[in-house]
Backbone as CSV, one residue per row, in Angstrom:
resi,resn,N_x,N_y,N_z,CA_x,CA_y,CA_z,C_x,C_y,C_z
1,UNK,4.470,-22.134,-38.900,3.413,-21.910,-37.935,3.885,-21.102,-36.732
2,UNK,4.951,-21.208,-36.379,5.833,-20.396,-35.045,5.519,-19.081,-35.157
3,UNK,5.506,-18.642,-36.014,5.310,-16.616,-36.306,4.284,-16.639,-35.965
4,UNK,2.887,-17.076,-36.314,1.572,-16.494,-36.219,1.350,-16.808,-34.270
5,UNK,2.406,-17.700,-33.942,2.233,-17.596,-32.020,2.179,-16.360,-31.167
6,UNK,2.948,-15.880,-31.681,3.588,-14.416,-30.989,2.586,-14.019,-30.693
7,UNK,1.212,-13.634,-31.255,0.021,-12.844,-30.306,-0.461,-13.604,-29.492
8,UNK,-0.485,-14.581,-29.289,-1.052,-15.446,-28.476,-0.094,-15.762,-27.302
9,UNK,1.148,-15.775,-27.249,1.848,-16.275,-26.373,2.628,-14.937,-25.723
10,UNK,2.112,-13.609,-26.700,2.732,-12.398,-25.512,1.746,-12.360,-24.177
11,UNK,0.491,-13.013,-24.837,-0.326,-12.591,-23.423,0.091,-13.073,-21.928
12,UNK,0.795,-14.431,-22.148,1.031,-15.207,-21.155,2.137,-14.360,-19.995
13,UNK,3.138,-13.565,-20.522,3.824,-12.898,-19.598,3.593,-11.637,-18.940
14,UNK,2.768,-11.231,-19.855,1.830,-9.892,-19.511,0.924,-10.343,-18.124
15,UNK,0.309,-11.232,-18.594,-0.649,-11.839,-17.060,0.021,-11.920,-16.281
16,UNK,0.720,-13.261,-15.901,1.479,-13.621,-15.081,2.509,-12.904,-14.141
17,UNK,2.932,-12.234,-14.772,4.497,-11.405,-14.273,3.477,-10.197,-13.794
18,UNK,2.213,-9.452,-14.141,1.451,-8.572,-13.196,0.967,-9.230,-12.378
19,UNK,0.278,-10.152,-12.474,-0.208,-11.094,-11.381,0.930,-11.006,-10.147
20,UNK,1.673,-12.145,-10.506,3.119,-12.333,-9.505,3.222,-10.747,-9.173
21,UNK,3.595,-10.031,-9.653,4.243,-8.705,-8.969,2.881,-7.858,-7.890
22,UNK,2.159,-7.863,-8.386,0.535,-7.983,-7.313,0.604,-8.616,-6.112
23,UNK,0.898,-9.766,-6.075,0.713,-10.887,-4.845,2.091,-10.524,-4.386
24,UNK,2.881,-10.396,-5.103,4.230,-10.447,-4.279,4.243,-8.865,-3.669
25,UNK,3.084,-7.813,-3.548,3.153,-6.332,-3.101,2.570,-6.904,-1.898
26,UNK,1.596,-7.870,-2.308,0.221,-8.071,-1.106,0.929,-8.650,-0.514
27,UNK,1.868,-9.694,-0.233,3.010,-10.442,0.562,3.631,-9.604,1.918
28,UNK,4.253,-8.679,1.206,4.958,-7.080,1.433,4.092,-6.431,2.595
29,UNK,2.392,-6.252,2.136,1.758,-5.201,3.331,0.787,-5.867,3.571
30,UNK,0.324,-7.115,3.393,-0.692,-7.762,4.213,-0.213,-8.237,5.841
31,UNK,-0.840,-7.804,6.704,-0.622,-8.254,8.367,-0.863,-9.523,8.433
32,UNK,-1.923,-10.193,7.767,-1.947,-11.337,8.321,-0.978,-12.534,7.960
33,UNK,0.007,-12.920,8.625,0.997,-13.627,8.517,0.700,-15.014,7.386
34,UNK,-0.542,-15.484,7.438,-1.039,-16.822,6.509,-1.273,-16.232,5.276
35,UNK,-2.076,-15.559,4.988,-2.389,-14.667,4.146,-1.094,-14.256,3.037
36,UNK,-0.130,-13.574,3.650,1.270,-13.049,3.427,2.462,-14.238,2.951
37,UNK,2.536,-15.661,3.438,3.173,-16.392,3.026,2.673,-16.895,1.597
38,UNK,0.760,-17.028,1.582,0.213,-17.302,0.600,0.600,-16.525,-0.726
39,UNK,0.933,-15.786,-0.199,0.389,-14.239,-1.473,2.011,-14.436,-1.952
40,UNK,2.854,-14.671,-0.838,4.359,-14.892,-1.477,4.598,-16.030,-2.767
41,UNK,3.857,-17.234,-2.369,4.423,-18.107,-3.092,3.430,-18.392,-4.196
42,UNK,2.069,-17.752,-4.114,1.652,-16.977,-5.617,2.422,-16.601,-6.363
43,UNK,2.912,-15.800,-5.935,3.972,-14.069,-6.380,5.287,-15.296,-7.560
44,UNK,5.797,-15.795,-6.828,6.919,-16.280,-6.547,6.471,-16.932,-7.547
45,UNK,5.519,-18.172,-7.774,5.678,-19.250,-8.968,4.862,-18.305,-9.980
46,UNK,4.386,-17.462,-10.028,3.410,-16.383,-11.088,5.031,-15.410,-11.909
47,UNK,5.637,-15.056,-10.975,6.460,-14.301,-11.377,8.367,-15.741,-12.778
48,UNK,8.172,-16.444,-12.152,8.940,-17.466,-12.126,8.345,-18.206,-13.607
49,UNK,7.087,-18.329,-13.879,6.165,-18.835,-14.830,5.640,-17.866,-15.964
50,UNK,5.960,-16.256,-15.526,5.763,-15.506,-16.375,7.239,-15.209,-17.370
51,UNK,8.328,-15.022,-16.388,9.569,-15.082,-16.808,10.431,-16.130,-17.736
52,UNK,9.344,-17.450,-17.401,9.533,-18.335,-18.483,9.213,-18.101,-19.983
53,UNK,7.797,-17.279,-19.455,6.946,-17.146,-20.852,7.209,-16.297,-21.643
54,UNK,8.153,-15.018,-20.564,8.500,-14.130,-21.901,10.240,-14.665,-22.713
55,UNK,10.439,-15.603,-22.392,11.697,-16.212,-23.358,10.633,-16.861,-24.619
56,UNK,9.799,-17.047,-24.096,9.220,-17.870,-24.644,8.563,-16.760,-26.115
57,UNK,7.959,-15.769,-25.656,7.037,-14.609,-26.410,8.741,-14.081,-26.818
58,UNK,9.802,-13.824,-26.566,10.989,-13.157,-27.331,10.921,-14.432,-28.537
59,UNK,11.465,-15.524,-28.109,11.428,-16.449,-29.482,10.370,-16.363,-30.250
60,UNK,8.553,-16.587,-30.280,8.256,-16.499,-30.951,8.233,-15.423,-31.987
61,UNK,8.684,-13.926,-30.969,8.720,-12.931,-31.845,9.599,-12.841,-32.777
62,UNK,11.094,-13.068,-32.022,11.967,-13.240,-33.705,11.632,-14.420,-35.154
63,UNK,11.144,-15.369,-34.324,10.505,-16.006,-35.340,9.733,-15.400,-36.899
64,UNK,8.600,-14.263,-35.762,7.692,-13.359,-36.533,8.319,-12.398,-37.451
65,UNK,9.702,-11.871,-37.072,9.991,-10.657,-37.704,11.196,-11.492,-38.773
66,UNK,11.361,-12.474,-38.529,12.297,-13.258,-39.888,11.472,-13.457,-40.990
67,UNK,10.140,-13.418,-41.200,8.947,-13.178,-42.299,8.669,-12.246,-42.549
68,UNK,8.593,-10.712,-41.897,8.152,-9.606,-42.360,8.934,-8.563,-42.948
69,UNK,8.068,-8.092,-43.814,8.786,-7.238,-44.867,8.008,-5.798,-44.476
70,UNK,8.538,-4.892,-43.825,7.618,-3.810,-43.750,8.490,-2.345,-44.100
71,UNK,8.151,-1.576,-43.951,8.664,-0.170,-44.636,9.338,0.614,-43.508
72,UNK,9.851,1.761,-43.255,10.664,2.388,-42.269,9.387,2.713,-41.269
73,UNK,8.772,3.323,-41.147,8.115,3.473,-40.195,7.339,2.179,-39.194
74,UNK,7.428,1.400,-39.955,7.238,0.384,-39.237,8.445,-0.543,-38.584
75,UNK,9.256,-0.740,-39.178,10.275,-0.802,-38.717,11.008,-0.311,-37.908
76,UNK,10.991,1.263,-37.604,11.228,1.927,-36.242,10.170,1.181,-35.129
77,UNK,9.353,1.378,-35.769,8.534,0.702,-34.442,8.791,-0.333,-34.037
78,UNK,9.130,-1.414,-34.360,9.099,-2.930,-34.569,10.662,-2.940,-33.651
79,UNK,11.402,-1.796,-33.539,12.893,-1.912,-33.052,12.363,-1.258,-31.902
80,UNK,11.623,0.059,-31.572,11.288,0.403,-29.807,10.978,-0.747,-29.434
81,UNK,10.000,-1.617,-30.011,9.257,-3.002,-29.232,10.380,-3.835,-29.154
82,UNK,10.631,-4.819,-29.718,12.287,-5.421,-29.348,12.705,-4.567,-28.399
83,UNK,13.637,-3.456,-28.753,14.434,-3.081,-27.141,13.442,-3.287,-26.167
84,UNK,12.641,-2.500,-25.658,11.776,-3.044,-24.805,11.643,-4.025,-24.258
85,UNK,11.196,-5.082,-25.092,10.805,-5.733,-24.742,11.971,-6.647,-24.493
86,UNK,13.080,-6.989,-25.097,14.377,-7.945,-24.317,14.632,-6.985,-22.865
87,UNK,14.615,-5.847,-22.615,14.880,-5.127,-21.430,14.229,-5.831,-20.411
88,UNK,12.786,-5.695,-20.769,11.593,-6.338,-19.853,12.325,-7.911,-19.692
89,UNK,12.635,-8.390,-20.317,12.783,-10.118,-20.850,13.986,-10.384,-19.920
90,UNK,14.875,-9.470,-20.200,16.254,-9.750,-18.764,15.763,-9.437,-17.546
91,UNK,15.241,-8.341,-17.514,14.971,-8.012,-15.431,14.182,-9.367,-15.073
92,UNK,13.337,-9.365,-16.003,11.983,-10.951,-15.007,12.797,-11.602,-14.945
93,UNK,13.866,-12.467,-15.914,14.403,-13.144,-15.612,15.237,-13.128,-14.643
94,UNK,16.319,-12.326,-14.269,16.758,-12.016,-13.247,16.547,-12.134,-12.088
95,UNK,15.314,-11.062,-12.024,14.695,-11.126,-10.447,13.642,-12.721,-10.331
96,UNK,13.232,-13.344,-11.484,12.819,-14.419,-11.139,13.705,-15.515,-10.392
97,UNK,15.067,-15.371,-11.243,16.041,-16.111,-10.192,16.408,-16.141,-9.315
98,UNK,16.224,-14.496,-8.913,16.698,-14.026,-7.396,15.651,-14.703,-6.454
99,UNK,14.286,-14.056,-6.873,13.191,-14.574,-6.025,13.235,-16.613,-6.335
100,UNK,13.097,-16.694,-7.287,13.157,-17.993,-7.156,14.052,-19.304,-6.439
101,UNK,15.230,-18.884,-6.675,16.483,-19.257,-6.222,17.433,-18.960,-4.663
102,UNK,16.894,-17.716,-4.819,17.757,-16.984,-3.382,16.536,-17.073,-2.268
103,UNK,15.552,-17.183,-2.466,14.831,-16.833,-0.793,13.501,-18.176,-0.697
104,UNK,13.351,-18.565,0.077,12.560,-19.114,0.615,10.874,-18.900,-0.411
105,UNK,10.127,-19.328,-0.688,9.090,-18.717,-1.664,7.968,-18.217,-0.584
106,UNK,7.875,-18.502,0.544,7.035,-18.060,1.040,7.280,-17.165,1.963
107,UNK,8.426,-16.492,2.249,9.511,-15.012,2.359,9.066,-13.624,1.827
108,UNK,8.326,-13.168,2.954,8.035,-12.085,2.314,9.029,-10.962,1.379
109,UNK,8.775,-10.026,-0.013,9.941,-9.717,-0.474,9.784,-8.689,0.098
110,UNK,11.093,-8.251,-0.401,11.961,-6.886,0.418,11.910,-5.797,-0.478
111,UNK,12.151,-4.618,-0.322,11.617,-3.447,-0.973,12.443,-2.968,-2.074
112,UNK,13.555,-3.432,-2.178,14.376,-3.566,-3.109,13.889,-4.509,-4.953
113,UNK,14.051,-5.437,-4.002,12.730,-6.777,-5.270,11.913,-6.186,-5.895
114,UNK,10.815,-5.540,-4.659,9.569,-4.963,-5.226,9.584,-3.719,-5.917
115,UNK,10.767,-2.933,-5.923,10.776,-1.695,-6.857,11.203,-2.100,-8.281
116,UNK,12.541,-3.042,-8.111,13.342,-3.150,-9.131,12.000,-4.421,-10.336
117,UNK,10.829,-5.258,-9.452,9.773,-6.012,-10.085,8.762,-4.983,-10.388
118,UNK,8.680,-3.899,-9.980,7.691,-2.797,-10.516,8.205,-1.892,-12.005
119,UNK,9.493,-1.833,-12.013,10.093,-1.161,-12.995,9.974,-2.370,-13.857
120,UNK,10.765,-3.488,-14.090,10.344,-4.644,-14.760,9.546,-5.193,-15.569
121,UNK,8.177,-4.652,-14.870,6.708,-5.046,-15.219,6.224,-3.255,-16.200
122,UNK,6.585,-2.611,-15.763,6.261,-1.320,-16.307,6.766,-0.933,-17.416
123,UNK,7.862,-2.014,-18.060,9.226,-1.963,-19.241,7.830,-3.249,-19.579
124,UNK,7.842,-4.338,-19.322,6.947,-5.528,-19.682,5.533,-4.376,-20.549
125,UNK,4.912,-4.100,-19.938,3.556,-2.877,-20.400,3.645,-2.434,-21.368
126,UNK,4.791,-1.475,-21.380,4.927,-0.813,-22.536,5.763,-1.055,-23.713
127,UNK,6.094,-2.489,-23.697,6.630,-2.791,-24.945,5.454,-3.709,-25.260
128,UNK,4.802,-4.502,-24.066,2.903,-4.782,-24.670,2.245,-3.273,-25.219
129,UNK,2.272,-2.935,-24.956,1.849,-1.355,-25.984,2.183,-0.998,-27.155
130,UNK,3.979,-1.219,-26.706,4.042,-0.637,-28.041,4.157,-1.963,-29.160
131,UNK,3.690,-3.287,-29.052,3.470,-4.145,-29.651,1.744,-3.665,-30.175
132,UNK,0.973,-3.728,-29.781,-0.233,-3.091,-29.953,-0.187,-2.048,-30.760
133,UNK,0.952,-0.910,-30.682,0.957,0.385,-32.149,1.191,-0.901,-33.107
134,UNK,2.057,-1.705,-32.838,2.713,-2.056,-34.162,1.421,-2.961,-34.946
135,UNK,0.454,-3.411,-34.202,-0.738,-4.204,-34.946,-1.222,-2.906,-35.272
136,UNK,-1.908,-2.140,-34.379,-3.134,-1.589,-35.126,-2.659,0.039,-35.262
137,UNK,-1.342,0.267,-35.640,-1.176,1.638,-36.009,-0.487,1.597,-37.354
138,UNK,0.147,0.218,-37.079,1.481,0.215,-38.514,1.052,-0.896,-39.269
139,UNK,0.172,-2.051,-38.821,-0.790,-2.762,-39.679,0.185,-3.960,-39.558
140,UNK,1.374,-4.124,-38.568,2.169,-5.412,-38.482,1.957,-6.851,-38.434
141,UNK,2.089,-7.720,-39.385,1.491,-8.965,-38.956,-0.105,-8.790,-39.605
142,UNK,-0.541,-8.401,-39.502,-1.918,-7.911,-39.933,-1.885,-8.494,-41.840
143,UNK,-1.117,-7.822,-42.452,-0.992,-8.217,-44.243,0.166,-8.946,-43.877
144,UNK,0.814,-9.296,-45.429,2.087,-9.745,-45.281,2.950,-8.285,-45.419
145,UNK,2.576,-7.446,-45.558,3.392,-6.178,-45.575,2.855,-5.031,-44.859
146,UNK,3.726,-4.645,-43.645,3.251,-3.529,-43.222,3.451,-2.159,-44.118
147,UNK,2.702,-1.007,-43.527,2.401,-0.095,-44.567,4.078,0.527,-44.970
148,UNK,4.247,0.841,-46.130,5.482,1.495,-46.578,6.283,3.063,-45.750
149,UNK,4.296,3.271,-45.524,5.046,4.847,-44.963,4.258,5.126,-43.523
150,UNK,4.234,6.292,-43.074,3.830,6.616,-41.959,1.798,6.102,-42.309
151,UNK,1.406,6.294,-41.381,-0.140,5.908,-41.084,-0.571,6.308,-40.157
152,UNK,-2.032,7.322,-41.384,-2.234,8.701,-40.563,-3.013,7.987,-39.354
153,UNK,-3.961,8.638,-38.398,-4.264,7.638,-37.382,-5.390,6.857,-37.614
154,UNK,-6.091,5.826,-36.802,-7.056,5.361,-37.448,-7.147,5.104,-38.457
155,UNK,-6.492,4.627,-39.173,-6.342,4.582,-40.494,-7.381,5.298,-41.478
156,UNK,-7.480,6.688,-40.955,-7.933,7.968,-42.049,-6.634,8.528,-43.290
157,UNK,-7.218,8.372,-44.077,-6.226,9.211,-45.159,-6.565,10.764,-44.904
158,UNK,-5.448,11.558,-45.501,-5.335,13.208,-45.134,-7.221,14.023,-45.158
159,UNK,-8.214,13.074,-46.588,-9.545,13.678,-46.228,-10.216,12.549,-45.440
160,UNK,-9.761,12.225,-44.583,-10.817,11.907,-43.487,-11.085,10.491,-43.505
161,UNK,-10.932,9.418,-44.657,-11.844,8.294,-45.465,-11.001,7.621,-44.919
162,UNK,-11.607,6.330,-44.704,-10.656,5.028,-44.296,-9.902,4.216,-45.179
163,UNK,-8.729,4.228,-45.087,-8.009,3.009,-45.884,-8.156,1.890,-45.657
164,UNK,-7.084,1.293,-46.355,-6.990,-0.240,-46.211,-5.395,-0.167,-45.779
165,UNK,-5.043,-1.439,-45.021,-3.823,-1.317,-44.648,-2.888,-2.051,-45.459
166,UNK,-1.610,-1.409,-45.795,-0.947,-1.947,-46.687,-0.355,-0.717,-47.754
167,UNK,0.983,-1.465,-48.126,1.572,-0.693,-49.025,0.747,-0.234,-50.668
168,UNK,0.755,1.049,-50.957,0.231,1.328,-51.945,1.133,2.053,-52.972
């Protein structure tokens, strides 16, 4: 049952860790001092709770890919998403500790945090993306076999007609 989690439980760090990195900007340039502590310790347990979740979305994913049998082109893909996405999976964690551990939670962050949590979240995105080619471009998870070979887009064959996804 652990494999079929992975779509369901990438969402959780995707939210969260944009959320947190949001509140923790609004922390940063909101004037009003109440406002600004608030928005910190949003930031702070959003960012801290998302960073949990993507250990959490890495395990279920290896889980997922110890069942699948798919062909080279999918398999390139399936390896951009991994790197990616452990990249994304170390910085949150990281800076979750920093922010979590090193400063006060209701401390506004410093501009350093907030670049190195913007790059973070922007590595987080696009390995949510390129998890998304891998459903609906390479048909991953989708059959028990992703397609053998490349897949033209939309799943049109060379005249135009729709396939079915899967090795043929």
């Amino acid at each position: 049952m652990i494999p079929g989690w992975h779509p369901l439980v990438v969402h959780f760090p995707l939210a969260l860790c944009t959320t947190g990195a949001v509140a923790l900007l609004g922390a940063r340039w909101v004037a009003n001092e109440a406002v600004a502590r608030s928005l910190a310790i949003v930031g702070t347990w959003n960012l801290c709770a998302g960073a949990a979740a993507t250990l959490l979305a890495i395990g279920t994913g290896i889980a997922a890919l110890m069942r699948l049998h798919v062909g080279a082109a999918a398999h390139e893909a399936i390896s951009t998403h991994v790197k990616w996405a452990m990249l994304a999976a170390m910085m949150l964690v990281l800076l979750a500790v920093w922010r979590g551990a090193g400063n006060a939670q209701d401390e506004r962050p410093g501009n350093a945090m907030l670049i190195l949590l913007a790059v973070a979240v922007a590595a987080l995105l696009y390995a949510g993306y390129r998890g998304d080619l891998n459903v609906y471009r390479h048909g991953v998870g989708v059959t028990g076999n992703a397609p053998c070979g490349d897949v033209p887009p939309h799943g049109a064959d060379a005249a135009g007609a729709s396939s079915p996804v899967g090795c043929r």
